[in-house]
C-alpha positions as CSV (number, residue, x, y, z in Angstrom):
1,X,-51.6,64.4,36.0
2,X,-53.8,62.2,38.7
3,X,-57.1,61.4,37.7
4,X,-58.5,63.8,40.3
5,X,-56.9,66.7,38.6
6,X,-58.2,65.6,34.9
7,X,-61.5,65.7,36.8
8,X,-60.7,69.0,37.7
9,X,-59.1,70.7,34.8
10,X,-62.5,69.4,32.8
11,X,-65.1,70.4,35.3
12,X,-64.2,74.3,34.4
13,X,-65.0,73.5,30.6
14,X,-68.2,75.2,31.4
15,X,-66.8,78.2,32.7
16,X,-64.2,78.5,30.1
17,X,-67.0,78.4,27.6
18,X,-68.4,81.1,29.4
19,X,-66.1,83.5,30.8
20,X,-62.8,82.1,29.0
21,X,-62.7,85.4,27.1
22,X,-62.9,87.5,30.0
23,X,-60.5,85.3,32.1
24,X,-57.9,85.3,28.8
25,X,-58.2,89.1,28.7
26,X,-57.2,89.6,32.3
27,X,-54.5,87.5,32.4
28,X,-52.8,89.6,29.4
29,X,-53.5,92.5,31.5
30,X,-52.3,91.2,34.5
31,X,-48.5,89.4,32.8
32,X,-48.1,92.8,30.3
33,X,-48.2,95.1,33.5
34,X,-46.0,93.1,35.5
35,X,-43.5,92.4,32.5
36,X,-43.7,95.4,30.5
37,X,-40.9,94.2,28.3
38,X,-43.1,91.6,26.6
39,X,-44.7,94.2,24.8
40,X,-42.2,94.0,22.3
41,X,-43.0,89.7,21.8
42,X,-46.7,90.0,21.6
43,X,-48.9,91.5,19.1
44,X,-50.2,94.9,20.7
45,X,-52.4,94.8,17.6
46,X,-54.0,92.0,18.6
47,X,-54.3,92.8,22.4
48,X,-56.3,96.5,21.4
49,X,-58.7,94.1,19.2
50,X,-59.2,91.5,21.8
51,X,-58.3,89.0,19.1
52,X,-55.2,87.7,21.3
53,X,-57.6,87.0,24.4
54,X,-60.6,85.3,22.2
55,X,-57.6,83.0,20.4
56,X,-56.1,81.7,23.8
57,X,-59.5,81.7,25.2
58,X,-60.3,79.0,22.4
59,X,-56.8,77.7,23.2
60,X,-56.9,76.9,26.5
61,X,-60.6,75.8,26.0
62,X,-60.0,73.3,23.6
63,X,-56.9,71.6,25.6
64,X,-59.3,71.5,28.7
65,X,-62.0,69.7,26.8
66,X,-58.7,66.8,25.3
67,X,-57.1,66.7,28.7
68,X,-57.6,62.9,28.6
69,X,-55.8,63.1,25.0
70,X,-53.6,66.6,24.3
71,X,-52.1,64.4,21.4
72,X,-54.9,65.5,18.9
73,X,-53.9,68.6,19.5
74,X,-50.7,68.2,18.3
75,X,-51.4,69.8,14.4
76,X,-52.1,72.9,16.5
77,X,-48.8,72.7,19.0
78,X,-47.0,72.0,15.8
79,X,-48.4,75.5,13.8
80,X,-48.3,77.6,17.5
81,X,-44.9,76.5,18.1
82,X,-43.5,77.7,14.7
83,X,-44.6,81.2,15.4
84,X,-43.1,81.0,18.9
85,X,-39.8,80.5,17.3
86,X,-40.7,82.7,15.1
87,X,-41.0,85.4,18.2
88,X,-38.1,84.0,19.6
89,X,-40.1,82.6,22.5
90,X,-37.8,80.8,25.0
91,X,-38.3,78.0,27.5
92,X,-37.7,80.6,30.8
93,X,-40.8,82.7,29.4
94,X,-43.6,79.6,30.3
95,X,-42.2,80.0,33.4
96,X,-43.6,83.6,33.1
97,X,-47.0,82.9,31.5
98,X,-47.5,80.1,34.1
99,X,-47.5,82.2,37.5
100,X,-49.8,85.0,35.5
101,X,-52.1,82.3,34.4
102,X,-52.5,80.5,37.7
103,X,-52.7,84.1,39.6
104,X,-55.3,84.8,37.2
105,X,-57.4,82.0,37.5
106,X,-57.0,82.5,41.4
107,X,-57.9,86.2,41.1
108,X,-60.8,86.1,38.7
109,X,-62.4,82.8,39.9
110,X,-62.1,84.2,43.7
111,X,-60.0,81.0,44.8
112,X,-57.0,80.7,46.8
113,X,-53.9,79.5,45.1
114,X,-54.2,76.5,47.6
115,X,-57.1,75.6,46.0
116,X,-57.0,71.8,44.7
117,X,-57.7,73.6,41.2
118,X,-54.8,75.9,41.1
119,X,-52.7,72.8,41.9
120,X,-54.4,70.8,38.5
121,X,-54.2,73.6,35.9
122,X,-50.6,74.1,37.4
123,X,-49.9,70.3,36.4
124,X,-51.8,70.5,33.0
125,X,-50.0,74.1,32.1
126,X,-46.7,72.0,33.1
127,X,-48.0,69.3,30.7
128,X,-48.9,71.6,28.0
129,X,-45.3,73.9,28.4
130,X,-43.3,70.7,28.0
131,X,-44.6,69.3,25.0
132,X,-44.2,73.1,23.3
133,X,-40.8,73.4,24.9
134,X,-39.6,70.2,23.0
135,X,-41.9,71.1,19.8
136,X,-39.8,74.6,20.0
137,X,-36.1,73.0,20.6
138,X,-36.6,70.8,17.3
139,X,-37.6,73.9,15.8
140,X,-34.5,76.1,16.9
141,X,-32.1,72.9,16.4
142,X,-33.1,72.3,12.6
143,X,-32.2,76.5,12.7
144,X,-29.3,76.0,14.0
145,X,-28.4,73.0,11.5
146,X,-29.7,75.4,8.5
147,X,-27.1,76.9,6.8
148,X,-27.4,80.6,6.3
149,X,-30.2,80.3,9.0
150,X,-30.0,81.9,12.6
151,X,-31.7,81.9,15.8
152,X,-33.5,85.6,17.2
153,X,-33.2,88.7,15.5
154,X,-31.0,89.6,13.1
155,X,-30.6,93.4,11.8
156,X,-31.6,93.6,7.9
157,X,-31.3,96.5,5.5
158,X,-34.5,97.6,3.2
159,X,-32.3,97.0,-0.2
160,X,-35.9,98.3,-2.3
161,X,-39.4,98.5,-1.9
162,X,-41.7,97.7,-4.8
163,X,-45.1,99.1,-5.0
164,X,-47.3,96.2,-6.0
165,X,-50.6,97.5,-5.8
166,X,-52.7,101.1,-4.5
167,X,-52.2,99.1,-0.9
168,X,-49.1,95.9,-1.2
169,X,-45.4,96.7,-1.2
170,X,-43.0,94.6,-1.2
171,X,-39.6,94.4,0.6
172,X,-36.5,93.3,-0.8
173,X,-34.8,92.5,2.8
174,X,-30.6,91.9,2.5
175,X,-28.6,91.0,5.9
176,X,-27.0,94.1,7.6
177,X,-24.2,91.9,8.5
178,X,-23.9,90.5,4.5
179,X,-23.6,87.1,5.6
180,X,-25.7,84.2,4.0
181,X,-29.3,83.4,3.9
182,X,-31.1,79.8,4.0
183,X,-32.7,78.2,1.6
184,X,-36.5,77.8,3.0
185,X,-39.8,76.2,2.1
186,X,-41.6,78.2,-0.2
187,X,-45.0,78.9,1.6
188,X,-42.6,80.1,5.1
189,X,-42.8,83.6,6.8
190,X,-40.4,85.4,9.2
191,X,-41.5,87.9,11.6
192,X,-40.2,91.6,11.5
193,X,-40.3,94.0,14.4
194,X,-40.1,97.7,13.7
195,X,-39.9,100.6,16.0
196,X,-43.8,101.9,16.3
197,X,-43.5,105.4,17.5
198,X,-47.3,105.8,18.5
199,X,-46.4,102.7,21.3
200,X,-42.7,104.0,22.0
201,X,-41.7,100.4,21.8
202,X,-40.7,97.5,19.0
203,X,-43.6,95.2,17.8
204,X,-43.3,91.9,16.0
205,X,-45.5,90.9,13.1
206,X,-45.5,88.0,10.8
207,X,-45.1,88.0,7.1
208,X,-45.1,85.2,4.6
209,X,-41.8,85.3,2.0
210,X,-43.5,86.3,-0.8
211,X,-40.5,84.4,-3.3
212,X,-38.5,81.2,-3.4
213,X,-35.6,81.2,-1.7
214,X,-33.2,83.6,-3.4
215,X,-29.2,84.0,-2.9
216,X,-28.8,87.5,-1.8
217,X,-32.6,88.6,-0.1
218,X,-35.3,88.0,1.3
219,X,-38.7,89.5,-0.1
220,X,-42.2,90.0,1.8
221,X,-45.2,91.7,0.6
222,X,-47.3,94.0,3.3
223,X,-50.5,95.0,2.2
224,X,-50.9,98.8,4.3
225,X,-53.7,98.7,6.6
226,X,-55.5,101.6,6.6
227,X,-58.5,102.6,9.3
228,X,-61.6,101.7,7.8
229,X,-64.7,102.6,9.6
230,X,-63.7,101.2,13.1
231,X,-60.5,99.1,12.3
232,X,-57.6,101.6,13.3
233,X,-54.7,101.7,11.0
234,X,-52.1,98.9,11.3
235,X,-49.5,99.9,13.7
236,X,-46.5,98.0,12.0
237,X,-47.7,98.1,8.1
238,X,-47.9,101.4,8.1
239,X,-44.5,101.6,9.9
240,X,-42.9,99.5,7.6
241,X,-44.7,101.5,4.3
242,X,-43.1,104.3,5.9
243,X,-39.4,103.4,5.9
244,X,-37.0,104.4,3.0
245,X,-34.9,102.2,1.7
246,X,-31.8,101.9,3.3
247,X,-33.3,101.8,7.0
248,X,-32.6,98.5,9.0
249,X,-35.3,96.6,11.1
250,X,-35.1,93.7,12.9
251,X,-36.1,90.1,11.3
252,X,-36.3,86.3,12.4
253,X,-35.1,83.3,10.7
254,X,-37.8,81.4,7.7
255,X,-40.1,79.2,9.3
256,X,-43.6,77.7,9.3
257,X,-45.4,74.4,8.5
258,X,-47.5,76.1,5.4
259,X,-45.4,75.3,2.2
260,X,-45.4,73.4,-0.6
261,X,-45.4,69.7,-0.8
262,X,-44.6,68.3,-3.7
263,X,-43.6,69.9,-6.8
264,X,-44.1,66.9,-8.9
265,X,-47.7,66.7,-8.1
266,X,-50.9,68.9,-9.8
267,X,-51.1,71.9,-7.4
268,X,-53.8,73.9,-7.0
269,X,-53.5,77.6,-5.4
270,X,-56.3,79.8,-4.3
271,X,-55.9,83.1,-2.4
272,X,-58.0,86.3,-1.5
273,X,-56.0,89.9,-1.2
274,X,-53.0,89.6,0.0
275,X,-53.3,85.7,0.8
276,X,-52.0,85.4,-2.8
277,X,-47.9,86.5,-1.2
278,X,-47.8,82.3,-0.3
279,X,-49.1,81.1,-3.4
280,X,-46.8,83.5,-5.2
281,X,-44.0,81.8,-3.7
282,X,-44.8,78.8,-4.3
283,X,-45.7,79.1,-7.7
284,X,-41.9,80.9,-8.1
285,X,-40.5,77.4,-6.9
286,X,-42.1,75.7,-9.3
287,X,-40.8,77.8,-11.7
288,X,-37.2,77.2,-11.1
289,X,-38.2,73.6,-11.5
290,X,-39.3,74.2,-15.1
291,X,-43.1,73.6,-13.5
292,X,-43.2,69.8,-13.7
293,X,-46.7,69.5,-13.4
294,X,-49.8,71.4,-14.6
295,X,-50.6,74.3,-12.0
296,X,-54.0,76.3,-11.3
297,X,-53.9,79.7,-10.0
298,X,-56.9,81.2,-8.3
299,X,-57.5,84.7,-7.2
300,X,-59.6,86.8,-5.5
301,X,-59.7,90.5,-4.9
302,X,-61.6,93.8,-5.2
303,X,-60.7,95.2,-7.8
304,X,-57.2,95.4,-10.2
305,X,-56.0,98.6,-8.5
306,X,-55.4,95.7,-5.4
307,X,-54.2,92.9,-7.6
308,X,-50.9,92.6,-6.7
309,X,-48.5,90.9,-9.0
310,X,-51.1,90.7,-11.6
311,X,-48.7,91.1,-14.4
312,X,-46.3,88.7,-13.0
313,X,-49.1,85.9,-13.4
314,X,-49.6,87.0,-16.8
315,X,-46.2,87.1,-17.8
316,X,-45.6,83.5,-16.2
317,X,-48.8,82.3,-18.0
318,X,-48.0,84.0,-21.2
319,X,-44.7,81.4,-21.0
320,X,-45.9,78.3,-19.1
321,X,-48.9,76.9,-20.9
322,X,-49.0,74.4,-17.8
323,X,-50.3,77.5,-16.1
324,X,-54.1,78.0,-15.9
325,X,-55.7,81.1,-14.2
326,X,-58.7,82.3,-12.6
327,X,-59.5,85.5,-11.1
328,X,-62.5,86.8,-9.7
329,X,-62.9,90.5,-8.6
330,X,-65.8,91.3,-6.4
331,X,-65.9,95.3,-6.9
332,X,-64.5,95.4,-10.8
333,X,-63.6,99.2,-11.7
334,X,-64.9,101.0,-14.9
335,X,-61.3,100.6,-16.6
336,X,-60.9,96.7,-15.3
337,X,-61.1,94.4,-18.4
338,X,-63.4,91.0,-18.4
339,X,-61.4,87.9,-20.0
340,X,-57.9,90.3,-19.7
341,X,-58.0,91.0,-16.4
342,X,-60.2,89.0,-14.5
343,X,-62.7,86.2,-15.6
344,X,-65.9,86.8,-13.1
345,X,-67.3,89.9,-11.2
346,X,-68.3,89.3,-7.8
347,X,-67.4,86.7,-5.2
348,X,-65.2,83.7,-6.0
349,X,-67.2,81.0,-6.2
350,X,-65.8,77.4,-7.2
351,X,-68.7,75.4,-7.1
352,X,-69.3,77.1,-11.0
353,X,-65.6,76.8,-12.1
354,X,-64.7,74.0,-14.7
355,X,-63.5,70.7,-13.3
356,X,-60.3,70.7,-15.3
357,X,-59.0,73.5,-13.2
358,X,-60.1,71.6,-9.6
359,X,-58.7,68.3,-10.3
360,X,-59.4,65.9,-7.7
361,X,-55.9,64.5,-7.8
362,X,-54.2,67.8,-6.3
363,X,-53.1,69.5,-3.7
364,X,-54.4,72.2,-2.9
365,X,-53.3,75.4,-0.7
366,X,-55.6,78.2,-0.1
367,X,-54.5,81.4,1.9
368,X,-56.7,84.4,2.9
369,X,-59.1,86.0,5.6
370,X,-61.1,83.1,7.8
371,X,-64.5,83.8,6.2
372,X,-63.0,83.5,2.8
373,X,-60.9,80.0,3.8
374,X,-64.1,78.1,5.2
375,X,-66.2,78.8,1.9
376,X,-63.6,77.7,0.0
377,X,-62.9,74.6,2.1
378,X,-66.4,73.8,2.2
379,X,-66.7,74.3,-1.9
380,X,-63.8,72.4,-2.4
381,X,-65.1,69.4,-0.2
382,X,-68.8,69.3,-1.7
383,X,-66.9,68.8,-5.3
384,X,-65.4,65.6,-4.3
385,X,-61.7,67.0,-2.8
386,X,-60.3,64.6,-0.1
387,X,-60.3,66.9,3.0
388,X,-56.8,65.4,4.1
389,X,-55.2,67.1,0.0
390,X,-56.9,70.6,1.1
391,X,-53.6,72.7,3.8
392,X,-54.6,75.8,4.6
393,X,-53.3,79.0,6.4
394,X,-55.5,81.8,7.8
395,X,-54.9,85.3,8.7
396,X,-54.7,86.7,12.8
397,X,-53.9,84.9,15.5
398,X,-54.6,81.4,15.1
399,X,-55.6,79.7,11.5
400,X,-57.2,77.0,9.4
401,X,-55.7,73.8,10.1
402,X,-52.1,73.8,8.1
């Protein structure tokens, strides 16, 4: 880019902060009704809450304001990249997402597409699809290297569903074509597109693999989204809650850069609702490695009738005394039992937990909804945890830095 057009692209940081929303929200409007068919790539979830436009609004405002310097943006390429591959995003569809963007920075800006600003955020979107096109091919390549692995969709059966709680099943996934799986990282999701017969059309969602890598399937754990107040039922969780076993859906190859480090460290979990389906995994890994290292296990939830995989922890507990455990429900029932089943009613709130469960030496991974990750980050800072030990993965459209 010439210096004129970084001048450019960073003179429209003011508008972006305040019309990058509006701006965002056309252009999805504008690329899904001239490319109907990438309805079935992007979250039509998101696009009906407005939380797709608000995330790429932030997106595109954030690499405006580093134009001089995308490179510290790079921990956020990295994360957006692996759910592109996820979504089987290919090079040809920036392409796509380019002309709409431009056309829609023309169109709602009233500018001609001649204008000297159409021709700088055509050079900085050029920049910014190049660096995820290679991010992406590294990704596919180290698929394609994987054994067991693969690259788009591939057809799996529903071998059994599991209900673990009044709203989490799981999904024992096994390959249609009974071919192999890979061995992934525990902490990894995969995205799974269903048929949604309210949308007559496929949608994609993404699910962290709520198990360490097993021989024969693949396991994730959905919590049902039900409409509550004005939050409409989930399209594809109730979809997939739906399905008997034995029906087939469409799933992408393990990915992600949310997993665990380092098994032979301390390791320090902490999850609200259904955040807990990583933390499961990972603790399952460190199981089949005889749990080297002393692990805590922190949990937040309602109430036991949404614990999920309560017993599980006990059970693990019960034979691992390197396993320490704290759970907190917020909304405890009548029947719920203090000191059995959870150790504090109300909110989680680790600034009053002991310090032998928060050691400063460990990592930590915490995995929930956003207002739920920053107190925790926060907590976990003000008791003396080095920021750069705390990795992190958020629910929606974008997340906590990983």
């Amino acid at each position: 880019m010439t210096p004129q057009q970084i001048d450019l692209v960073k003179a429209t940081v003011p508008v972006l902060r305040e019309n990058g929303v509006a701006l965002t929200g056309y252009f999805y409007n504008r690329m899904l009704g001239n490319n109907p068919d990438l309805k079935e790539t992007f979250n039509m979830g998101h696009q009906r809450s407005g939380a797709q436009a608000q995330a790429l609004a932030g997106a595109v405002l954030a690499y405006a304001e580093n134009i001089e310097d995308p490179s510290v943006l790079l921990p956020v390429v990295e994360l957006i990249a692996h759910k592109h591959v996820s979504l089987n995003i290919q090079a040809p569809d920036y392409n796509i997402v380019g002309e709409n963007l431009l056309h829609s920075i023309s169109e709602v800006l009233s500018i001609s597409m001649d204008d000297p600003l159409i021709g700088a955020w055509a050079a900085a979107y050029g920049q910014l699809a190049d660096l995820f096109i290679s991010t992406e091919k590294a990704i596919y390549d180290q698929h394609q290297q994987t054994k067991g692995s693969w690259l788009g969709w591939r057809n799996f059966k529903i071998a059994k569903k599991v209900q673990e709680s009044s709203e989490i099943t799981s999904f024992y996934l096994q390959p249609a074509d009974g071919g192999a799986l890979p061995k992934y990282e525990a902490g990894q999701y995969i995205s799974v597109r269903v048929f949604v017969e309210e949308l007559g059309l496929k949608q994609p969602r993404q699910y962290t693999l709520s198990t360490s890598p097993q021989a024969d399937y693949l396991r994730i754990s959905v919590k049902r989204e039900d409409q509550k107040g004005d939050f409409v039922p989930g399209w594809v969780s109730n979809t997939l809650h739906s399905l008997p076993e034995g029906s087939e859906i469409e799933v992408s190859a393990p990915t992600g850069n949310f997993y665990l480090i380092d098994s032979n460290k301390r390791n320090v979990f902490i999850s609200g609702g259904v955040g807990l389906t990583p933390m499961i995994a990972m603790l399952n890994q460190l199981v089949t490695q005889d749990m080297p290292q002393p692990v805590t296990f922190i949990h937040a939830c309602r109430s036991k009738q949404v614990h999920a995989m309560h017993q599980h922890i006990q059970d693990l507990k019960a034979k691992y005394p390197r396993l320490s455990t704290f759970t907190a429900y917020e909304f405890p029932h009548a029947g719920d039992k203090l000191g059995e089943d959870y150790d504090v009613a109300g909110r989680l709130d680790l600034s009053s937990l002991d310090s032998a469960l928060l050691p400063v030496n460990a990592d930590y991974y915490l995995c929930g909804p956003m207002p739920f990750m920053a107190e925790q980050q926060k907590a976990l800072v003000a008791r003396g945890i080095p920021a750069e030990n705390i990795h992190s993965e958020a629910f929606g459209t974008g997340g906590v830095k990983h």
